[in-house]
C-alpha positions in Angstrom: 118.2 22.4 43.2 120.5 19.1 43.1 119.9 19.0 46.8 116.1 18.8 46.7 115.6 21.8 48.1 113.7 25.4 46.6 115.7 27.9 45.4 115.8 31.5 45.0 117.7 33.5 43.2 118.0 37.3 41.8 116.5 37.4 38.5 120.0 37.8 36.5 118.9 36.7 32.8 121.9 33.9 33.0 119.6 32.1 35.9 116.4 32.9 34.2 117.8 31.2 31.1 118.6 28.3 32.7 116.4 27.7 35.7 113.3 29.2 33.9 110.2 28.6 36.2 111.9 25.9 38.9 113.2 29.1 40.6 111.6 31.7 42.7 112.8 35.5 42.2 113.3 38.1 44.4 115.0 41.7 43.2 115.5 43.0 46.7 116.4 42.2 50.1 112.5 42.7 51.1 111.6 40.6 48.2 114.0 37.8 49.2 112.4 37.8 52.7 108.8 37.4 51.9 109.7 34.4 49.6 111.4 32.8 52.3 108.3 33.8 54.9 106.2 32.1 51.9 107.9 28.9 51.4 108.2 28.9 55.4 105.0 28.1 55.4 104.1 26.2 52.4 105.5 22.7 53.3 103.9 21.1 50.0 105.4 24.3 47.9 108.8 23.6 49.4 108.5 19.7 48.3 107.4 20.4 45.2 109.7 23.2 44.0 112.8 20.7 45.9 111.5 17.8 43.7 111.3 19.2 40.6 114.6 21.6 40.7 116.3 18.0 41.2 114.3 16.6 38.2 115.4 19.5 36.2 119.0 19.1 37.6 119.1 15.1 36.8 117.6 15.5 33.1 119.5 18.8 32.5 123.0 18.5 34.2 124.2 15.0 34.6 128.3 14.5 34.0 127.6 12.2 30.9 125.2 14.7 28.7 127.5 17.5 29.5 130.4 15.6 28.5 128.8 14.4 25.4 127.7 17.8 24.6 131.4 19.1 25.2 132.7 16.2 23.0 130.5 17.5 20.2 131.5 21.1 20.5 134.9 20.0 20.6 134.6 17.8 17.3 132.7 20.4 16.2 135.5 23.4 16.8 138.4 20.7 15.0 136.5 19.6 12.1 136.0 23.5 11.0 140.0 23.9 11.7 140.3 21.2 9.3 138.3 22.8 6.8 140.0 26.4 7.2 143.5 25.0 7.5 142.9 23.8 3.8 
């Protein structure tokens, strides 16, 4: 998805959770195949899903939200030590 480019996946609920819709599924071998066959030859599918995987990746991913979400939790985690340490 960061690369531009359409992905599929299994459908493991971990991937559906986070790449929702901007991934195509397959739960088999013979599955996988026909979506590739499919986005073979669907040049504007291919484009599309590859642009917007990368939006999602840029708006959802980038280094400075998930730090600043990881320097929240970690706040987070030592202001309720504080509390239960008194």
């Amino acid at each position: 998805m960061a690369c531009e480019k359409p992905v599929i996946s299994t459908g493991l609920p971990g991937v559906k959770a986070i790449a929702g819709d901007k991934v195509m599924y397959a739960a088999n071998h013979k599955r996988y195949k026909e979506k590739i066959e499919f986005l073979f030859n669907d040049e504007e599918l291919r484009r599309e899903m590859g642009k917007s995987g990368r939006e999602f990746v840029v708006e959802n991913h980038d280094w400075e939200k998930i730090v600043k979400k990881l320097e929240y939790l970690l706040e987070k985690v030592r202001y309720e030590n504080t509390l239960c340490a008194k």
